[in-house]
N, C-alpha and C positions, 0 to 999 in steps of 0.2 A: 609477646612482649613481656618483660620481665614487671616484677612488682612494683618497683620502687620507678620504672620508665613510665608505666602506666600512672601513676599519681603525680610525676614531676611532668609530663604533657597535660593532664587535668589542671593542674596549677597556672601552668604556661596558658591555658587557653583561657580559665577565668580571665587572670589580674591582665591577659595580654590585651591591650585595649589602645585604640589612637586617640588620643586627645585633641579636640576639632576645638573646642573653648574649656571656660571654666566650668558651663553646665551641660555639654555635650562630649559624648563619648560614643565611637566605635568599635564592635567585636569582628571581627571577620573571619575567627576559627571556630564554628560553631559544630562542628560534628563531633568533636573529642576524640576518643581512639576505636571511636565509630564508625569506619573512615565509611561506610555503605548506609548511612543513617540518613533519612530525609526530612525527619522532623527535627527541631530541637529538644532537649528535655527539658521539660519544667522546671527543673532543679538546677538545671543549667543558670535560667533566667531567673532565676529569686537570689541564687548566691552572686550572677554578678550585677546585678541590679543593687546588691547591699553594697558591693564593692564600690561602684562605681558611687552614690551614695556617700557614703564614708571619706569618699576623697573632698566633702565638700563643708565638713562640720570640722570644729575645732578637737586638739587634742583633748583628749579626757571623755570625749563624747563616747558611746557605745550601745550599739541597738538594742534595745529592748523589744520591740513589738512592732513585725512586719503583716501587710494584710495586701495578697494582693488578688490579681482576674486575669486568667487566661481567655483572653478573649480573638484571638484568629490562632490557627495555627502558622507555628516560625518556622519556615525553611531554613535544613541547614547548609544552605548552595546562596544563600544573599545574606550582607551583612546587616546585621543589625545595630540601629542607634538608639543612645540610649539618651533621653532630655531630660535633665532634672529641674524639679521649680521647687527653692527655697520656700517652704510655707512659715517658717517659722526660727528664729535664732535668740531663746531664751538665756538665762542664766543654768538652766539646770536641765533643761528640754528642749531640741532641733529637730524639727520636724520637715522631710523629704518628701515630694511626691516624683516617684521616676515612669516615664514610659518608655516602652521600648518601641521603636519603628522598624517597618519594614516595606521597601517602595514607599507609596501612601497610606501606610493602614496601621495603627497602634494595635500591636501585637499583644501586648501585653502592659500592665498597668501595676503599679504597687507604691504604699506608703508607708514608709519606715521611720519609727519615732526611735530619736535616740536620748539617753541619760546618763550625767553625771556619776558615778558610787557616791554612794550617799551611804551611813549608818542605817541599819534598818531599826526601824519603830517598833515593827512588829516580826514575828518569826513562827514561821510553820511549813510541814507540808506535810502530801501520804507520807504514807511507808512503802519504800520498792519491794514490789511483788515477787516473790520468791521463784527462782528459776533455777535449770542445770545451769550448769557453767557452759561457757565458749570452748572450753577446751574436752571438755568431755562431748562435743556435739558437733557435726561436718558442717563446711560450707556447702552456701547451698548449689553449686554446681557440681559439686560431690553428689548428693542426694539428690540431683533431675536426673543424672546420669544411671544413677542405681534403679530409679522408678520408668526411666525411659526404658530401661534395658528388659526388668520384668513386663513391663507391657508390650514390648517389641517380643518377648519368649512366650507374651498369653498369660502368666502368670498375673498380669493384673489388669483387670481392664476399669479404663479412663476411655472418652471421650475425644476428639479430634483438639476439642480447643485446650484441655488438658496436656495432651501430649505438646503442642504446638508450643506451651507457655513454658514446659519444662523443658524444650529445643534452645529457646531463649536461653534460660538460665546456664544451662551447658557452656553455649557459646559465649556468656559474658566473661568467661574467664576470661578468655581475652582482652578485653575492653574495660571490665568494669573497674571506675575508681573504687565503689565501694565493695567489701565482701561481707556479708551476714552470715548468721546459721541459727537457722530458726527451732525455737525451744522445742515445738510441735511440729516436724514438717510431715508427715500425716494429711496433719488442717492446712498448712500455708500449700503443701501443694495441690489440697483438694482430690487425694485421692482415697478415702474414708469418708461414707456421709456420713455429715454433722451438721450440729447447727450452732458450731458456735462463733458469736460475734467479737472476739475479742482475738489477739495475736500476740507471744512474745519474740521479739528476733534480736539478738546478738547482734551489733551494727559496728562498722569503724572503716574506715581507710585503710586500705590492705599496705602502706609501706608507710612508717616512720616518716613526717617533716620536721622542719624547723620550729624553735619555737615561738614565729610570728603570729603573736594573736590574731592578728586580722585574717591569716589565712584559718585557721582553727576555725573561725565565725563563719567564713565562710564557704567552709566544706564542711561544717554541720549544717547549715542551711540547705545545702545544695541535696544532704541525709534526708532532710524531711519529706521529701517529694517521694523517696523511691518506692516504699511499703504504703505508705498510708493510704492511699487511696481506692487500692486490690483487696482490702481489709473488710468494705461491705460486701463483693461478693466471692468472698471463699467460701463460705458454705452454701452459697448458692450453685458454685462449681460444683461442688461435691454431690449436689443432686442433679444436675445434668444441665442445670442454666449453660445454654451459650451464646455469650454477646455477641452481639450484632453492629456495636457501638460503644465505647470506652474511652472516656478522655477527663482530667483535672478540669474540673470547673475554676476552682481556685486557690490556693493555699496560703496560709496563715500560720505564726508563729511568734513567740513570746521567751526571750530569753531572761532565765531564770538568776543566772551567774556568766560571768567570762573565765570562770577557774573549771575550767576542763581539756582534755586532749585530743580530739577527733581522730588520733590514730591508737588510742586504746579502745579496748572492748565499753561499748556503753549499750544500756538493755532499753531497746525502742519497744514499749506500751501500746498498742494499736487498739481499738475497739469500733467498734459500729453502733452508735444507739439506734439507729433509725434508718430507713429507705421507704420513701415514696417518691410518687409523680417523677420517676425518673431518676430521682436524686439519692444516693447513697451519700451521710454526714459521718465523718470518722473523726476519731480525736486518738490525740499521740498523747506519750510521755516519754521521756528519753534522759534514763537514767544513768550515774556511772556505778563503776563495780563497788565503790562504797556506797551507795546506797539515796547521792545525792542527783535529788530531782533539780537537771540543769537547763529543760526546753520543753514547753507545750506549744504542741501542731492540731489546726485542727485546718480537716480541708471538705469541700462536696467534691463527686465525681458525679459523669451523666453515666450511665447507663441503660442502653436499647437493645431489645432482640427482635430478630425477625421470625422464633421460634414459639416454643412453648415459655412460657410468664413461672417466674420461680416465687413461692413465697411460702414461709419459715414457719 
């Protein structure tokens, strides 16, 4: 499927939605151009969950700060509803809670506060962390395909769960709405031991859209799920960690501005401070090529093995 099919069926399957009321809503395309996929993606369900969301606040309103809980996993063979409950219809602040159903069972849960523009008061942030460029650097099913290829000639050996994860990556050319190319893929594919906890990767919608804000919002959102939460254990890969167990606990996210593009290059920030009891904590930044910090992600994941225990 060509580039630009693959991001206007992503589009079509977010916004595509039945309207049963004013606070319920229907998806019933949930695989995307996954057509053998049997879970949902997370990313799927926080970007239309904003959507659906957003159909309920007045003009001028605009997310600032989503938080939500994966709490069952979403089949993508049933549809999913989506219930909103009004918390709140301020002068300058609406606040949303959505859940998403499936059968009997809240699949998933999220609260999205949205705001006004307003002057700011005050003004600051980092500074973007200095990186190659995108264009000097492969996607990353370029670079599984190069690393599968040496480890299938013996040239380099990896691990079963290594190879398996850069099978993935190959195959998303097909499918994937997003494309990245990771400043370090070394570290992001784990095949170097390291130990380091932090990640930069190149991020954007591999084809040009419209210029409707609402979708930009919404397929950056839909961004923050994909890296973040693989970011605690890459260097745990690298030393022979293999999970047993891997899935978003939950994710989280804070929009900084609505002046950006999602199908230009913007530099997603990843880091790990911390893993215990399970739980790897990752925090995002996701900058554009000028330098402005437009989104912070912060999400847990669980992590289990049934192997040898990795630690740094």
């Amino acid at each position: 499927m060509a580039d630009a099919a693959i991001v206007k069926n992503a589009l079509l399957n977010i916004f595509g939605l039945d309207k049963e009321d004013e606070n319920t809503f229907i998806a019933r395309n949930l695989k995307g151009n996954q057509s053998d996929a049997k879970s949902v993606y997370g990313g799927f369900l926080f970007s239309q969950s904003l959507v659906v969301a957003q159909k309920t606040v007045g003009p001028g309103f605009l997310p600032h700060s989503m938080h939500s809980f994966f709490i069952f996993n979403a089949s993508s063979s049933k549809p999913v509803v989506y219930k909103i409950q009004r918390i709140r219809d301020g002068r300058s602040f609406a606040t949303r809670f959505v859940t998403a159903h499936q059968e009997d069972k809240i699949v998933f849960s999220i609260q999205i506060s949205f705001h006004v523009k307003e002057e700011p008061a005050i003004f600051h942030q980092y500074t973007m962390p200095k990186a190659e460029p995108p264009e000097n650097l492969k996607r990353q099913w370029d670079v599984a395909k190069e690393y599968a290829e040496k480890a299938d000639a013996g040239e380099l050996k990896i691990n079963s769960n290594i190879r398996a994860r850069m099978q993935w990556d190959i195959g998303s050319k097909n499918f994937s709405t997003i494309e990245w190319c990771p400043v370090n893929p070394e570290f992001f594919f784990s095949v170097v031991p390291n130990k380091s906890l932090t990640q930069l990767v190149w991020v954007r919608i591999r084809s040009p859209i419209s210029d409707d804000r609402e979708q930009h919002r919404a397929l950056v959102a839909y961004i923050t799920d994909a890296t973040l939460g693989e970011t605690g254990a890459k260097a745990h890969f690298s030393q022979g960690f293999i999970p047993s167990m891997f899935f978003s606990l939950d994710n989280h996210c804070w929009f900084h501005t609505d002046d950006f593009r999602v199908d230009e290059w913007m530099l997603y920030e990843n880091e790990s401070p911390v893993a215990n009891n399970g739980r790897a904590f990752s925090l995002g930044r996701l900058w554009t090529r000028d330098g402005r910090l437009i989104l912070s992600s912060a999400q847990e994941s669980l992590h289990r093995t049934k192997i040898a225990k990795s630690s740094l």
